[in-house]
C-alpha positions in Angstrom: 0.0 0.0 0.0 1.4 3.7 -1.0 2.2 6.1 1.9 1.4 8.6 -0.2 -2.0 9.4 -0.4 -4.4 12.7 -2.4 -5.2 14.3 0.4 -2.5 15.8 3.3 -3.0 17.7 7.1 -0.4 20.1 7.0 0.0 20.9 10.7 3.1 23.0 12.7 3.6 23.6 16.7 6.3 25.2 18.5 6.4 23.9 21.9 7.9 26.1 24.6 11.8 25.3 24.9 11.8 23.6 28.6 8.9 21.0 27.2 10.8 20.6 23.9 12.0 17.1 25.0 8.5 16.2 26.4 7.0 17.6 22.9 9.0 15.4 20.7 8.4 12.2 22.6 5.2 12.8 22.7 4.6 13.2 19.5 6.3 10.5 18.2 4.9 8.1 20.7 1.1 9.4 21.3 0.4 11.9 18.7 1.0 10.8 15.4 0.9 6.3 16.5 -3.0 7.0 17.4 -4.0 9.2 13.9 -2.4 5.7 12.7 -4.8 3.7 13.8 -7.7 5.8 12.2 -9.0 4.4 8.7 -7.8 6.7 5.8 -4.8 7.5 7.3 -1.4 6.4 5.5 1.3 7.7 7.0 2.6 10.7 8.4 6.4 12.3 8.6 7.8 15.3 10.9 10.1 18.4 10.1 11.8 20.9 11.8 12.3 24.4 10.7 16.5 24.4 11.4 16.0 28.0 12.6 13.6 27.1 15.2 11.7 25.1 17.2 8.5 25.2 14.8 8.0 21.6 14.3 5.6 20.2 11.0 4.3 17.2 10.7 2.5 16.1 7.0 -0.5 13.5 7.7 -1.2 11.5 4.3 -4.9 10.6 4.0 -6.8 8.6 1.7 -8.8 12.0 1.2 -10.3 14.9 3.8 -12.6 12.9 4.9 -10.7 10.7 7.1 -10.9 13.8 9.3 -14.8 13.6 9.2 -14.5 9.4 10.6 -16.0 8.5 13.9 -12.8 7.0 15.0 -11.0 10.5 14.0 -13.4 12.2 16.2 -13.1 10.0 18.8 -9.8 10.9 19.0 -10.3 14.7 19.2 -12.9 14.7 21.6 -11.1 12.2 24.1 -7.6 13.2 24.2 -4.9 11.8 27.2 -4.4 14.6 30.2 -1.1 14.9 28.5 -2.1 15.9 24.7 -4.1 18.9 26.8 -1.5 19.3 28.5 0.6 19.8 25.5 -1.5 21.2 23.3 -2.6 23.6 26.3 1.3 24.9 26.1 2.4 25.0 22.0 2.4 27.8 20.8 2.4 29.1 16.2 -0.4 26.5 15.9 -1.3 25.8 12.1 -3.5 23.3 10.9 -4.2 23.1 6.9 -6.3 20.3 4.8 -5.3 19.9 1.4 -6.7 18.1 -1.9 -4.3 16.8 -4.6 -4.2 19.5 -8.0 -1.2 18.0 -9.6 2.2 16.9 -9.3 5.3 16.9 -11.6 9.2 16.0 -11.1 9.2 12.8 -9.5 5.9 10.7 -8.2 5.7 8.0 -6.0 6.6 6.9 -2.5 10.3 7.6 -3.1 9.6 11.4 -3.4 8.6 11.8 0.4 11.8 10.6 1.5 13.5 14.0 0.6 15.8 15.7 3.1 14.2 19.0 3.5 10.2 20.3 2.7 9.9 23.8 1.1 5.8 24.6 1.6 4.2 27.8 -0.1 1.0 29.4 0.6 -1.5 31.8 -1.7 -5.0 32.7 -1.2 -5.9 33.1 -4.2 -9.5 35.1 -5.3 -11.5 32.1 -7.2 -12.0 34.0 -10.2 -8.0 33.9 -10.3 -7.3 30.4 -9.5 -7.5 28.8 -13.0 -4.5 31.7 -14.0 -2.4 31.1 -11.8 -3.2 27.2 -11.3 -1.7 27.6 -15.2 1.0 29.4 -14.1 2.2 27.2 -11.7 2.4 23.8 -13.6 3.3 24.8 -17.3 5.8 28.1 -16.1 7.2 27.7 -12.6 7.1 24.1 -11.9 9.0 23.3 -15.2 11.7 25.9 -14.3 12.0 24.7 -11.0 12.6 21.0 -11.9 15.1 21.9 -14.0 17.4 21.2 -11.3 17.5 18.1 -11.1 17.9 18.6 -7.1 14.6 19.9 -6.8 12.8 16.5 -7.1 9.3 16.9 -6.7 5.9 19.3 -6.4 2.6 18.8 -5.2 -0.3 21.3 -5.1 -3.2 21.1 -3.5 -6.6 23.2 -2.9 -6.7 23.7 1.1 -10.5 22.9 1.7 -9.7 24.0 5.6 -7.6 25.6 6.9 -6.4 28.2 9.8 -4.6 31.0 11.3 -4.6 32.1 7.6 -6.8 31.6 4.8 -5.2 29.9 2.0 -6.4 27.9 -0.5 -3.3 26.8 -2.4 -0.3 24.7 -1.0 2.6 24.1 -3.3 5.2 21.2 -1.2 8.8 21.3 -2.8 10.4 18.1 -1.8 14.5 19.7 -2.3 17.7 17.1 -2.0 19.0 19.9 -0.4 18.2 23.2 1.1 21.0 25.0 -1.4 18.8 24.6 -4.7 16.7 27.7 -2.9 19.6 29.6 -4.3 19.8 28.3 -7.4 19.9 29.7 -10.8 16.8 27.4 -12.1 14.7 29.3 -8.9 15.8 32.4 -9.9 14.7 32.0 -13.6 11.5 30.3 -12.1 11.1 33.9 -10.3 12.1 36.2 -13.5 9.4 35.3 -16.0 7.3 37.3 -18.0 4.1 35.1 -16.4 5.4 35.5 -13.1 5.9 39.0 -13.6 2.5 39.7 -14.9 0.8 38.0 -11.6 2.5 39.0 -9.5 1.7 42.6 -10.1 -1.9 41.8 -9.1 -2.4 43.1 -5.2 -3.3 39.2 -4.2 -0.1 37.6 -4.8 2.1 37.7 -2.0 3.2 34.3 -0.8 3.9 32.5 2.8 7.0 30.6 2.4 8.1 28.0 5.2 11.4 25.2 4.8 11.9 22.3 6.9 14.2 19.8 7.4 13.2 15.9 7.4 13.3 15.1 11.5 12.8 10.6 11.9 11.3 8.0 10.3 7.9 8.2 8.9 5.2 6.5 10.3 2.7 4.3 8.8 -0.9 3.0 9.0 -1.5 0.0 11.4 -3.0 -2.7 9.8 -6.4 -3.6 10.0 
């Protein structure tokens, strides 16, 4: 079975620095193990922003709905004493549903092994999502994956999502957090196409990196 699934929970937490050990064994050994056990999850893997303590961890689902389950809510209306204790003490909470669009560069399991996870945000007015939708598969994904160390994107539509309001998630799965500087990003950010959108008073982008942190974790069977 794929670990890799069409529909993702994009969530980040930055616990305070004297529970930072507690946080991390915690969610390793609580957090993510029970979402495991709930049907249309696949797997799920955890990054950590190298300049922080903002933590991410990427939930892949066999859709959205495995958030709308009976076991899933089970799990959200009875949390342990301490997930509220935890939870009770994070801090730059984000939590963000997303829908496959389309993916180029590489596909497959394989891709989610990358070392680092560049994620960018838009909100995007409807009437302009088909543009720049367009604009992001024929003119700055090809660019981008020019280099051949920027492996894979996926886009999704954020059905739900909050502090912020997106609806569009690009994840850049990089061999190495040096292609950011890149010439193939810096064409991908010169274009004509580019140019032209972004001169419209709704783009402006939310731009987060991570580093890989562990092994991913996967479904339990049945």
């Amino acid at each position: 079975m794929s670990v890799m699934g069409p529909g993702i929970l994009f969530s980040e937490m930055t616990p305070p620095e004297e529970l930072e050990e507690t946080f991390n064994e915690w969610y390793d050994g609580e957090h993510i193990p029970v979402r495991m056990g709930a049907p249309g999850f696949l797997s799920a893997q955890r990054y950590r922003d190298g300049a922080s303590r903002n933590y991410l961890a990427v939930y892949e689902m066999d859709g959205p709905e495995a958030l709308a389950t009976p076991e899933y809510g089970a799990i959200k209306g009875r949390p342990s004493e301490l997930t509220r204790s935890i939870l009770g003490a994070v801090s730059g909470f984000t939590r963000y549903i997303g829908r496959t669009i389309s993916e180029a560069g590489q596909v497959g399991d394989t891709l989610l092994e990358a070392p680092v996870l560049y994620a960018v945000f838009f909100s995007v007015p409807q009437d302009r999502c088909a543009a720049f939708d367009a604009w992001y598969d024929q003119d700055h994904a090809p660019l981008l994956l020019s280099d051949e160390r920027w492996l894979g994107i996926r886009r999704f539509d954020v059905v739900d999502g909050a502090p912020q309001s997106f609806n569009r998630l690009a994840l850049h799965y990089l061999a190495d957090r040096a292609v950011m500087e890149s010439d193939a990003r810096r064409k991908a950010r010169e274009t004509p196409w580019r140019a032209r959108l972004a001169a419209e008073p709704w783009f402006k982008g939310h731009y987060v990196i991570f580093d890989r942190l562990g092994p991913r974790q996967l479904a339990r069977a049945a």
